[in-house]
C-alpha positions in Angstrom: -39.0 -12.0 11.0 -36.3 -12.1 8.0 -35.8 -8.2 8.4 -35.8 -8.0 12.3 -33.0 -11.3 12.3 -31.4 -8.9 9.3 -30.8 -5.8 11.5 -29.3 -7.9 15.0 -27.4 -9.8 13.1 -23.7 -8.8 12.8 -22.0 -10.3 10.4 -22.8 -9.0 7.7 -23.1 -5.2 7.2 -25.3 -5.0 4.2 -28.0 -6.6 5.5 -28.0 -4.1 8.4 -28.5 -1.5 6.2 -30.5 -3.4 3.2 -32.6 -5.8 5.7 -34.6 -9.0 3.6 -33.4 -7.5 -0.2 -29.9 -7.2 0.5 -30.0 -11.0 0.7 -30.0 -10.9 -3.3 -26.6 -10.1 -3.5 -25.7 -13.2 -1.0 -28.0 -15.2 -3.5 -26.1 -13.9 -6.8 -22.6 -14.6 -4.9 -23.8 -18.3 -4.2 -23.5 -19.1 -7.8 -20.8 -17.2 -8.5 -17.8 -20.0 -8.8 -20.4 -21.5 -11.9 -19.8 -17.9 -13.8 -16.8 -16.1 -12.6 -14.3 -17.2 -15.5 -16.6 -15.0 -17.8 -16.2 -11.7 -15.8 -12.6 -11.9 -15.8 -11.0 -8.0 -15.6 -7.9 -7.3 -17.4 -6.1 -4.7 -15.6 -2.7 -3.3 -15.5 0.5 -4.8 -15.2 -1.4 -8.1 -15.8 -2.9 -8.3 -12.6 -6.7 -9.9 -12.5 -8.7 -7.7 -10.3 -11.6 -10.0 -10.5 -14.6 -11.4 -8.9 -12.2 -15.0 -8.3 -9.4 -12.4 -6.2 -12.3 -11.0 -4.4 -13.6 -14.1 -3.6 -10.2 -15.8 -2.2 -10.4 -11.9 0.1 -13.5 -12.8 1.6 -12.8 -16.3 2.2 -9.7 -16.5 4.1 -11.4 -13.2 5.9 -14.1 -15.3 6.9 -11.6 -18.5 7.4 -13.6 -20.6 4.7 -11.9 -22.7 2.9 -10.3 -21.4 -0.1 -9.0 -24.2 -1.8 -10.0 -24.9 -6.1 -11.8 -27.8 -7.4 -10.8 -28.1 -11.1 -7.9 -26.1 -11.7 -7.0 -22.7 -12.6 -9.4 -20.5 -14.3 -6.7 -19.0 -16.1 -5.7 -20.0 -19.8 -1.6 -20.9 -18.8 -1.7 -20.5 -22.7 -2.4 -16.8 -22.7 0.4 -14.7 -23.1 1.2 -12.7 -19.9 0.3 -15.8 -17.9 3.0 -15.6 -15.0 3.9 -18.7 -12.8 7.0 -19.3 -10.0 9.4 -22.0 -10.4 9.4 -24.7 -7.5 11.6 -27.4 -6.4 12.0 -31.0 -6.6 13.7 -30.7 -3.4 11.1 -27.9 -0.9 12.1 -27.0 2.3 9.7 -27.0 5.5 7.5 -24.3 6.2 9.1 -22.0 8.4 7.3 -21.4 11.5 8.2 -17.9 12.6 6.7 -15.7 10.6 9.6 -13.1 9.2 9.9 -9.9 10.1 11.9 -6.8 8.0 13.8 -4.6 10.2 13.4 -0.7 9.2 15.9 1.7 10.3 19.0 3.0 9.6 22.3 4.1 10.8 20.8 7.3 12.0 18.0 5.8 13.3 17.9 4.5 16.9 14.4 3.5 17.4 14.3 0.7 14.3 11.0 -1.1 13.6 10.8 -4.8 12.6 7.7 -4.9 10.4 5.7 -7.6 8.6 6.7 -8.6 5.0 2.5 -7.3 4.2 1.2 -3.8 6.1 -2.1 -1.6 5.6 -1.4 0.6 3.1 -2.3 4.5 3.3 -6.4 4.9 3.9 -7.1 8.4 5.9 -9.8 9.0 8.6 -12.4 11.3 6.5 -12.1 8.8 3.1 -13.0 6.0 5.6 -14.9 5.8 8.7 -14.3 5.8 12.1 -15.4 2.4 12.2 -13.1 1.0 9.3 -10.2 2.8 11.1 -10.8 1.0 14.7 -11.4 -2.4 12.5 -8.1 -1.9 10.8 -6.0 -0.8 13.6 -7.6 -3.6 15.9 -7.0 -6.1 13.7 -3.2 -4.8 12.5 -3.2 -5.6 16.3 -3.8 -8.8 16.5 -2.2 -9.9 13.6 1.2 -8.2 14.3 1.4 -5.7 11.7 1.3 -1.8 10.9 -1.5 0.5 9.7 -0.5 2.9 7.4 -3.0 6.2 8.6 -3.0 8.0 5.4 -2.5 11.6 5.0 -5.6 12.8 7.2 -3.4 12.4 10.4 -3.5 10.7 13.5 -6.9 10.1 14.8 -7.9 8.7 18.2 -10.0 5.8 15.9 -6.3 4.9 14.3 -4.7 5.1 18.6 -7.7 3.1 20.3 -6.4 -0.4 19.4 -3.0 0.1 20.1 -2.1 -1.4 16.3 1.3 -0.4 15.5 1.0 2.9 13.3 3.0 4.3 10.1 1.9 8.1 10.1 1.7 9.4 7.2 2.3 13.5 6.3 0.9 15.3 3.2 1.1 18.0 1.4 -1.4 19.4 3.4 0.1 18.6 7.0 -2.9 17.4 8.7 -1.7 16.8 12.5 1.2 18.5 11.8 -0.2 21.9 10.3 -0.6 25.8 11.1 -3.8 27.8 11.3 -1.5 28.8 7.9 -1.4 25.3 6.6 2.0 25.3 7.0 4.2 22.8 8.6 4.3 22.9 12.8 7.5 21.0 14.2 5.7 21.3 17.6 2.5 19.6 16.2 4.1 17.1 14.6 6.9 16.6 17.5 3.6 15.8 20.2 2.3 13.0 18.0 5.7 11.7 16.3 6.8 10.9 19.4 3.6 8.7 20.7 4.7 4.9 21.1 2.0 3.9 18.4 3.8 5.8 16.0 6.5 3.3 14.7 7.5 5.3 11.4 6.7 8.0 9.6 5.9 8.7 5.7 6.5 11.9 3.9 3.6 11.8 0.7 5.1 13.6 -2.6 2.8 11.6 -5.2 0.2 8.8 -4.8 -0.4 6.5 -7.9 -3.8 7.1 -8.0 -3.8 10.8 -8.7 0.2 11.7 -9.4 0.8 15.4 -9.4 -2.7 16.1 -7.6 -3.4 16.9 -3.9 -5.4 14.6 -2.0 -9.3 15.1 -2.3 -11.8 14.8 0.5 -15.2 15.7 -0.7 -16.7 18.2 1.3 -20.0 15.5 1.6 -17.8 13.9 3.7 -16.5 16.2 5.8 -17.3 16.4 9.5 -16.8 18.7 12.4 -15.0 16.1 13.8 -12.3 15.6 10.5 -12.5 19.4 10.2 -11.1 19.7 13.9 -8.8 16.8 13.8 -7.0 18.1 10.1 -7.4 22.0 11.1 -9.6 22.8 7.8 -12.8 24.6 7.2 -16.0 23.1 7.0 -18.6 23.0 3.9 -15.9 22.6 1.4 -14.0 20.0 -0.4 -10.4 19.7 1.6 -8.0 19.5 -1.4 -4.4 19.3 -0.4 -2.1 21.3 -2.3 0.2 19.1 -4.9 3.5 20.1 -3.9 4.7 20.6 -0.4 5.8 24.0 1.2 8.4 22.4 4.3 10.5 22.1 1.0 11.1 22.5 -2.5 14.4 20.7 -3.8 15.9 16.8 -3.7 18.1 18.6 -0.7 15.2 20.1 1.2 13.4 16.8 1.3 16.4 14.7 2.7 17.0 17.8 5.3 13.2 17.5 5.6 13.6 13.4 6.6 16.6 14.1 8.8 14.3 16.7 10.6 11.6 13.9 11.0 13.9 11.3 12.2 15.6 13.7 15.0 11.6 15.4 16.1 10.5 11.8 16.1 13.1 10.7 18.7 15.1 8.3 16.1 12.3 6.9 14.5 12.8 5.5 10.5 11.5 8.4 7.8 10.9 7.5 4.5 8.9 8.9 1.3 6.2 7.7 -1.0 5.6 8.7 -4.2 4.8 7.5 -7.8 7.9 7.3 -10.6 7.0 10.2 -13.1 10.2 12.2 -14.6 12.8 10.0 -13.5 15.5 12.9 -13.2 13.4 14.0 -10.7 14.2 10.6 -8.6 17.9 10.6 -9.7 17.9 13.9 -8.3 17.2 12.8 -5.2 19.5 10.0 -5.4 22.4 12.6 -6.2 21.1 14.7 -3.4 21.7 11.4 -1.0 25.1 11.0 -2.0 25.4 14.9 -2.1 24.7 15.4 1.9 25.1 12.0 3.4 21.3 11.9 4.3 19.2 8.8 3.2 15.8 8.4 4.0 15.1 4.6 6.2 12.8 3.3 3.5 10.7 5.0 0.1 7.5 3.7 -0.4 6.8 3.4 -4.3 2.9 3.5 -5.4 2.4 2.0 -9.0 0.0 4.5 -11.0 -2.8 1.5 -11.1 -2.9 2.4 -7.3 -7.0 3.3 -5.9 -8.1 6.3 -4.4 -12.0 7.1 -3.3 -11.8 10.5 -5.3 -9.5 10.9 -8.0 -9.7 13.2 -11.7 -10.5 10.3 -14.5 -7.5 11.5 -16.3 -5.2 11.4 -13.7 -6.7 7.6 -12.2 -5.9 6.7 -16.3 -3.1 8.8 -17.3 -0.6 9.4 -15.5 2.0 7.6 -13.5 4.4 5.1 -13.8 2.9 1.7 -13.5 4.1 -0.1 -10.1 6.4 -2.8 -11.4 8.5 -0.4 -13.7 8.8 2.3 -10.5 9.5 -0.5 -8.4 12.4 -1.9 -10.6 13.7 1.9 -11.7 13.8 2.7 -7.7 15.7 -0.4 -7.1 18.3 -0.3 -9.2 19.2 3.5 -8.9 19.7 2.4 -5.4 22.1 -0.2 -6.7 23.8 2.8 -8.8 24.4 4.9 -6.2 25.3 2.0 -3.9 22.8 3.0 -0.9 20.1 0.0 -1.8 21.2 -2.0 2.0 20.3 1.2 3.9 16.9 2.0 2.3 14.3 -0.2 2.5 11.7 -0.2 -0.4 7.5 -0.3 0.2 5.7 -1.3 -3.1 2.3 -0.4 -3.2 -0.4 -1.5 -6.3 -2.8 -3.7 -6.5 -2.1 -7.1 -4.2 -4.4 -9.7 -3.1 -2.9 -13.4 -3.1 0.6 -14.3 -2.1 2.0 -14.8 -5.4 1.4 -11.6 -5.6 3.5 -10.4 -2.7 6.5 -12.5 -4.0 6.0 -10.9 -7.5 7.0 -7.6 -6.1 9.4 -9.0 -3.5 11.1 -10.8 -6.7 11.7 -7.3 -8.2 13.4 -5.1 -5.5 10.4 -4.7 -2.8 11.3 -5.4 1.1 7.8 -4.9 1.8 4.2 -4.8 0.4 1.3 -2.5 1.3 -2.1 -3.6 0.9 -5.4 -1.2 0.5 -7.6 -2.6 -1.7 -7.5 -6.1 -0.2 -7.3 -4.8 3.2 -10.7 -3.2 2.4 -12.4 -6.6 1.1 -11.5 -8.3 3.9 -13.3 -4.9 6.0 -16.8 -6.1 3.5 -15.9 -3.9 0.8 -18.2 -4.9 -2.5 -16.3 -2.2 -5.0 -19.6 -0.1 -5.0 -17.3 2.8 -6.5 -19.9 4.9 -4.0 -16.8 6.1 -1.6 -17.1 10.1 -3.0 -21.0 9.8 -2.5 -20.9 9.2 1.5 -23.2 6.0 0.3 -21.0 3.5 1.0 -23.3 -0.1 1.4 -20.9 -1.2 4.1 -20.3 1.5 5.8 -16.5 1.7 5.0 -16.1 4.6 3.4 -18.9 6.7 4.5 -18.9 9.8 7.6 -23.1 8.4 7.8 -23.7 7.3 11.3 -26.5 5.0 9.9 -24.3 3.5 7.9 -20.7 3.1 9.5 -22.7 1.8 12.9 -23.6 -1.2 11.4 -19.9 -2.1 10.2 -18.8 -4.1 13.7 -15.7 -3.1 15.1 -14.3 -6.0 16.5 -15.8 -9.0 14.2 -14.1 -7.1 10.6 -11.0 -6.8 12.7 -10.6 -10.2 12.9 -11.2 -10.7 9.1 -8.4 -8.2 8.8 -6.4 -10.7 10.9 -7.4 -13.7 9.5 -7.1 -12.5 6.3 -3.1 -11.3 7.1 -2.4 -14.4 8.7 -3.5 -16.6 6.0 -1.4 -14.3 3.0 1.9 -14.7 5.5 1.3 -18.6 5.7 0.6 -18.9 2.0 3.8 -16.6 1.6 6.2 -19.3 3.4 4.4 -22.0 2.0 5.0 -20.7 -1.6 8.9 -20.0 -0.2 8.8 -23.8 1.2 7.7 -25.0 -2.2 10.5 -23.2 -4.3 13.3 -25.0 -2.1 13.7 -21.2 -0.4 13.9 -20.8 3.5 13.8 -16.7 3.5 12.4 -13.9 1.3 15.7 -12.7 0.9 16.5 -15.5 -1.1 13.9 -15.3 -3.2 15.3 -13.3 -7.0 14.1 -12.4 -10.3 14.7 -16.0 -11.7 12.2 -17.7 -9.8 9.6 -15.8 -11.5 8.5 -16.5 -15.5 6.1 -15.1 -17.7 5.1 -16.1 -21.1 5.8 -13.8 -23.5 4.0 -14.9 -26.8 3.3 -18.5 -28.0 5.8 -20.6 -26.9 8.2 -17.9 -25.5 8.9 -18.0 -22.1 11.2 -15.7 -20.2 12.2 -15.5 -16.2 12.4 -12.0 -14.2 15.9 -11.5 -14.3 15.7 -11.8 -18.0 12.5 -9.0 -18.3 13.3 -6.7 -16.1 17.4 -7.0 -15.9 18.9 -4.5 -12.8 21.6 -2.0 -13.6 25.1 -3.2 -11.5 25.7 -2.0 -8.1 27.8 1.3 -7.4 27.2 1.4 -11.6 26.4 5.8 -11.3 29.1 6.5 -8.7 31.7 8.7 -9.7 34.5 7.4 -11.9 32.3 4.5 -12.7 30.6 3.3 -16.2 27.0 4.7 -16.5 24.8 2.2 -18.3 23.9 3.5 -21.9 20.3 3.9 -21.1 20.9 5.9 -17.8 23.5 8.5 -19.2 21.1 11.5 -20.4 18.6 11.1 -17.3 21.9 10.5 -14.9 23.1 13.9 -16.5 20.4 15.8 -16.1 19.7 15.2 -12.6 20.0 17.8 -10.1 20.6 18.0 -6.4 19.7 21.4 -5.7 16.1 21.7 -8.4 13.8 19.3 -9.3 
């Protein structure tokens, strides 16, 4: 009776597939509050990824109540323990939620997106059914679905969410019989009303320097058809693009995008690695009068289903330093009002989000989280095509029993409830918009009884600071000099 209630039952997706014994796990996540604080995670940057952020996912996905008996789990002691200054005079919670307009001066089809999107997560890595549930419920909640570099599916049109397409290294949607990139291709879906910006990959934090990776186990006739690849082998983008090969190329590249698109913003994502590479493309901007709408920075903590240990470990700048670096060579060159910046790492609560808005962001892109709030248990089983929830899995047995339209509204839920913790946490610092929010509202404590603000960590170089005739900051000279327009 147990197993038969098990597989009609919809809520949960792991008791479709693992009828009477998957109602251990449930059992062991009942007592979980009573052990959690000793299965705490360090991870980078200082971020907990642990089983209490996972938790706080799930509930407001499920619109339980989240709220903490006891206190913090967290020793305020410990050094790294980060906190945001409130006021003894907080404002009232705003009511509209606020929106960040994308676009600019050559851009006549601007987008006004929410402070917190879906980041990058391709059709083929995840199933059809974890793309409709996102898209559905970036829907209903008001916000964009980034598609990942796999293209433009139907599963990420169906809902009608609002999308950010996303082109790779390997042009999928946009690509050859070659593998080369098709302006015609990419023209037909660009210019789809979905489509509400578009993102040119160079580097993803998770595997910098490395093409994207979908195991051939996962590959389908359907994925195959969709990204134009053959099948029975794993789909490996190349790691550099071919449209172009220089800091100019790429802003000619984004200008190309914008004007095939119909006016649409373009930006770039990548990971910081050699920053003369990014100053390069700064000079390039100043060089041709061409600036991308908005670049996406991924931290190198960033996830990935398939990624070389070395490179998920190794290499790439860690979010918060990109983030910062990006920022204020913006300020240097005096562009940072007409490009928006994306951070991407690691997010889960709203003190989060205001962490990277403090430093430079205008926007945040959530996967992992995004992913929880889909059922997500961190298996690590997403290169195996044995996912337990049926997220990232091309099985039919198990993606059919991940429902469409109930993990959507999780997604929602779970959106709506970050935005409203985002304005409360505003309210309570005496702010009334994000743009107000800065660096000093933010401390960490550094060792002992040392305690410093953002501004004094992580100080920004002055505006305009790298134009010509100006003073270049000590610390920026050599990788200022270096940088090249023309050659990366």
């Amino acid at each position: 009776m147990l197993g038969t209630y098990d597989l009609l039952q919809k809520s949960h997706t792991i008791l479709r597939l693992y009828p009477v014994i998957g109602h251990f796990r449930y059992l062991f996540e009942s007592i979980r509050p009573e052990i959690q604080q000793y299965f705490v995670e360090s991870d980078i940057n200082g971020i907990p990824v642990n089983r209490e952020f996972r938790a706080l996912v799930y509930q407001r996905a499920k619109g339980v109540r989240d709220t903490r008996p006891f206190g913090t789990i967290f020793d305020v002691y410990r050094d790294g323990y980060e906190w945001i200054n409130h006021s003894l005079n907080p404002r009232p919670v705003p009511k509209e939620d606020p929106r960040i307009l994308f676009g600019g001066a050559g851009c006549s089809r601007p987008y006004a997106a929410s402070p917190v999107n879906i980041s990058a997560m391709s059709f083929g890595a995840l199933s059809k059914n974890a793309i409709q549930a996102l898209n559905l419920g970036a829907k209903l909640g008001g916000f964009a679905h980034n598609t990942g570099e796999g293209g433009v599916s139907p599963y990420h049109q169906e809902a009608g969410g609002d999308l950010i397409w996303q082109i790779g290294t390997g042009y999928f949607g946009c690509r050859s019989d070659e593998g080369y990139f098709d302006a015609e291709l990419f023209q037909e879906t660009a210019c789809k009303d979905v489509v509400k910006m578009i993102e040119i990959k160079l580097s993803q934090g998770a595997k910098p320097g490395h093409g994207g990776i979908l195991p051939a186990v996962k590959l389908t006739q359907e994925i195959a058809d969709i990204r134009h690849v053959p099948m029975g082998r794993d789909v490996v983008s190349p790691a550099a693009h071919s449209a172009f090969s220089t800091p100019e190329g790429l802003l000619e590249f984004v200008a190309e995008l914008r004007e095939l698109s119909g006016g649409k913003p373009v930006g770039f994502k990548l990971c910081i690695g050699n920053r003369t590479e990014f100053l390069g493309i700064c000079k390039a901007m100043l060089k041709k009068g061409i600036t991308p709408d908005f670049i996406t920075v991924d931290g190198g903590e960033g996830g990935t289903g398939a990624a070389p240990i070395e490179l998920t470990n190794s290499v790439g700048t860690p979010l918060r330093d990109g983030l910062i670096f990006v920022h204020s060579a913006l300020r240097g060159i005096g562009l940072r009002d007409q490009v928006k910046i994306i951070a991407s790492g690691k997010t889960f609560s709203a003190f989060h989000v205001l962490r990277l808005l403090a430093l430079g962001a205008d926007t945040v892109n959530m996967a992992r989280s995004m992913m929880f709030a889909l059922g997500c248990i961190q298996s690590r089983s997403c290169n195996t095509d044995k996912c337990p929830t049926g997220i990232a899995t091309q099985d039919p047995s198990r993606y059919k029993a991940l429902d469409v339209e109930l993990k959507a509204k999780r997604v929602a839920r779970y959106h709506a409830s970050l935005i409203e913790n985002l304005k409360e946490l505003l309210a309570a610092c005496g702010l009334e918009t994000l743009d107000q929010l800065k660096p000093r509202h933010i401390n960490r404590r550094v060792d002992g009884t040392s305690i410093k603000n953002y501004a004094e960590l992580y100080p920004f170089i002055a505006c305009d600071c790298l134009l010509e005739g100006a003073v270049v900051p000590k610390q920026w000279e050599d990788d200022w000099q270096k940088a090249s327009a023309t050659h990366w």
